[in-house]
C-alpha positions as CSV (number, residue, x, y, z in Angstrom):
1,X,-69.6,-9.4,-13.8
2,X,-67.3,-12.3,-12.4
3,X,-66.1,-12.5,-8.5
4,X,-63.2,-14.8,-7.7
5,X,-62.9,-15.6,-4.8
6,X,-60.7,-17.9,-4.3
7,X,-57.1,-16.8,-2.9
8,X,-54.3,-16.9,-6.2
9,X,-50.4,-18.0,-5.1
10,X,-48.2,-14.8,-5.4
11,X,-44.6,-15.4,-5.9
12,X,-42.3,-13.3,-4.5
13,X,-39.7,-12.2,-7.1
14,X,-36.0,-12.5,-6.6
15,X,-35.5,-8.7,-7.1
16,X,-37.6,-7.6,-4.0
17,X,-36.0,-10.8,-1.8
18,X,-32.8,-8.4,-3.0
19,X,-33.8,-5.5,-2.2
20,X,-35.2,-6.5,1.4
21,X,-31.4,-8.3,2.0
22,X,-29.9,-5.2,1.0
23,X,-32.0,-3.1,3.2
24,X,-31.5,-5.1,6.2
25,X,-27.9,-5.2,5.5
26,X,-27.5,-1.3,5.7
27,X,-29.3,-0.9,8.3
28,X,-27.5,-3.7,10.5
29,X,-24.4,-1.1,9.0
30,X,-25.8,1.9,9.9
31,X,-26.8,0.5,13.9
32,X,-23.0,-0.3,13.7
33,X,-21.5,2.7,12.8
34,X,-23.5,4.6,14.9
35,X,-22.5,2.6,18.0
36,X,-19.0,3.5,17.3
37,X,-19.8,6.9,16.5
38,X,-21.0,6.8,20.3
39,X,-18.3,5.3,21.7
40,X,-15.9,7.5,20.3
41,X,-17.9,10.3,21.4
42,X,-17.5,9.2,25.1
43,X,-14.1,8.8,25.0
44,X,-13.7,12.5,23.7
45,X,-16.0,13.8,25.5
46,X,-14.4,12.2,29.0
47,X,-11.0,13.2,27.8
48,X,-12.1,16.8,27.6
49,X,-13.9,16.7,31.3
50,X,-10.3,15.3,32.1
51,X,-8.8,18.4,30.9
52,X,-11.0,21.1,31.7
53,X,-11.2,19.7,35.7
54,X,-8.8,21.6,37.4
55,X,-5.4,20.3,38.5
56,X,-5.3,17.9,41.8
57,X,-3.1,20.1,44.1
58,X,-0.8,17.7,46.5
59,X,-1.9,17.4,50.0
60,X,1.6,16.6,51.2
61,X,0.5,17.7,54.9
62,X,-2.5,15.6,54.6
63,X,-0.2,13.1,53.5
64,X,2.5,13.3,55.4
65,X,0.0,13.6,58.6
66,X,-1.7,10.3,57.7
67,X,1.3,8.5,56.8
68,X,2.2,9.6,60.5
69,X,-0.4,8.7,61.9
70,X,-0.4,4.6,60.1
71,X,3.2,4.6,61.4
72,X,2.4,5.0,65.2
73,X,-0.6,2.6,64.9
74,X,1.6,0.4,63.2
75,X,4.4,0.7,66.5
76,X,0.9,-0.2,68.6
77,X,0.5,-2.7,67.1
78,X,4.4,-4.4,67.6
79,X,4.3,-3.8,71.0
80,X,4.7,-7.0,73.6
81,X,0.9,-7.1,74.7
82,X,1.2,-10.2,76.0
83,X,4.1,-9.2,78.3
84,X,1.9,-6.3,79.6
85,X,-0.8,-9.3,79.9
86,X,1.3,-11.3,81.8
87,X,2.2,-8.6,84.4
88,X,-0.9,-7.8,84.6
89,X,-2.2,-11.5,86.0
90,X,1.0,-11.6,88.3
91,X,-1.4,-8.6,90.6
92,X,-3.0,-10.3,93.2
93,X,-5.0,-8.0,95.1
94,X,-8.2,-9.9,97.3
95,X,-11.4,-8.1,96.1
96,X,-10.4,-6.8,92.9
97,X,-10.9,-7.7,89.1
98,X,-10.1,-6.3,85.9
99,X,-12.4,-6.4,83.5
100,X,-11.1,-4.3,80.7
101,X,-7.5,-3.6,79.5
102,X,-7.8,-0.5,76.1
103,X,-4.6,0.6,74.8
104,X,-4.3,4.1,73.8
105,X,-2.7,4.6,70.7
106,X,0.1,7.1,70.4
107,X,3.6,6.5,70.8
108,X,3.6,6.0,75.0
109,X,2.5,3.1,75.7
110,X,-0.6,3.9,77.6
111,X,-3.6,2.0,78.8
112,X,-6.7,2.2,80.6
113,X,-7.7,-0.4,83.3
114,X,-11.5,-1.1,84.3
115,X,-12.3,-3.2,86.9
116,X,-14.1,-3.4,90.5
117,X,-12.9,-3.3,94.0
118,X,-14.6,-4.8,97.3
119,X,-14.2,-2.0,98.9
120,X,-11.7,1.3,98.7
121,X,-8.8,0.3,100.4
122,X,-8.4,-2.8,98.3
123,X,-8.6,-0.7,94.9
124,X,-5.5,1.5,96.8
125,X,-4.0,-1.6,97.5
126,X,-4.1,-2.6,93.8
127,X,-2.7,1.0,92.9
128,X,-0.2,0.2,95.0
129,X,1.3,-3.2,93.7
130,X,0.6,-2.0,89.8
131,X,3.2,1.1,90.5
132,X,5.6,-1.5,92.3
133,X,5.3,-3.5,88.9
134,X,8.0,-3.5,86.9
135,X,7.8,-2.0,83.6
136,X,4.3,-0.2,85.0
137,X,4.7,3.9,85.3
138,X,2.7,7.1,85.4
139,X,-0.1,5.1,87.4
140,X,-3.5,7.5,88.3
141,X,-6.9,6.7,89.5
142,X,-9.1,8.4,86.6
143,X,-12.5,7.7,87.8
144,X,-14.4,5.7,90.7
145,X,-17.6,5.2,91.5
146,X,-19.7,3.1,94.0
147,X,-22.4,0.8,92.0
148,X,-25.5,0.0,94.5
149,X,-26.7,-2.8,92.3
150,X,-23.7,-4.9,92.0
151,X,-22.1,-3.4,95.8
152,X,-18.7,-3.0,94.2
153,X,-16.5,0.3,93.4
154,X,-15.7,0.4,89.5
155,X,-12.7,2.0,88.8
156,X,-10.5,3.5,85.9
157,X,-7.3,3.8,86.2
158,X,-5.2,4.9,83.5
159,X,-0.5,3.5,83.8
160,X,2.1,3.8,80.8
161,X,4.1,0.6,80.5
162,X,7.5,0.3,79.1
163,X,8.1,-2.3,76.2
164,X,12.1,-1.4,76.8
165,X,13.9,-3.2,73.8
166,X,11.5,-6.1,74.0
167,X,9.3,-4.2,71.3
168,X,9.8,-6.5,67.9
169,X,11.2,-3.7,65.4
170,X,10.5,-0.8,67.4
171,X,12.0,2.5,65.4
């Protein structure tokens, strides 16, 4: 009995290279057609979710309500603020100052005043000269309060001002 050892050279013959090309080749087909396959399936399958989801009824209300809405924030928006500002600085009342000006939206042109006072009589004085103002109606005193710490009356007072035709394309 003979052992050999040694490690013999095989060649590789040219019909198994083929066969390993042509095996690699369908299955780089097959991955292919199967990715398509999947695709298409996706499509169908959200075309039929499409068709089976019931019909999106109009919210014309909802609609119409919002649209509504944008177009009287919009006419907020247009009005002269800085006329209002303006009117505003021309009140001169010793021992008082505003600190807050908030429009209210809507379609009167209301806004709230915040500020402190000295003392009472010079927050009615203030009342007094903001309803003399001109353009300045509907004045009232919503709220008042004495503040120990900073020993001044903070006030709210709510007035609706009129733009008159000075509002840029006011409806």
């Amino acid at each position: 009995m003979q052992l050999d050892f040694v490690a013999t050279r095989r060649h590789f013959s040219v019909f198994g290279l083929l066969l390993l090309t042509a095996g690699l080749a369908c299955l780089l087909l097959a991955s292919w057609r199967m990715s398509q396959t999947q695709q298409v399936q996706q499509q169908l399958e959200g075309q039929l979710w499409q068709l089976q989801a019931p019909p999106a009824s109009p919210e014309t209300d909802t609609e119409a309500t919002a649209l509504v809405a944008a177009d009287r924030l919009a006419r907020q928006f247009r009005r002269p603020w800085t006329m209002l500002f303006q009117r505003l600085e021309q009140i001169n009342v010793p021992g008082v100052r505003l600190g807050q000006i908030l429009p209210q939206a809507g379609d009167k042109a209301s806004v709230q005043l915040g500020g402190e006072a000295s003392d009472a009589e010079s927050l009615y004085e203030y009342l007094r000269a903001l309803r003399r103002q001109g353009g300045v109606t509907d004045v009232y005193l919503l709220q008042q309060h004495w503040d120990a710490e900073s020993e001044a009356l903070r006030f709210v007072v709510q007035a609706r001002w009129d733009a008159g035709q000075e509002s840029v394309g006011a409806p």
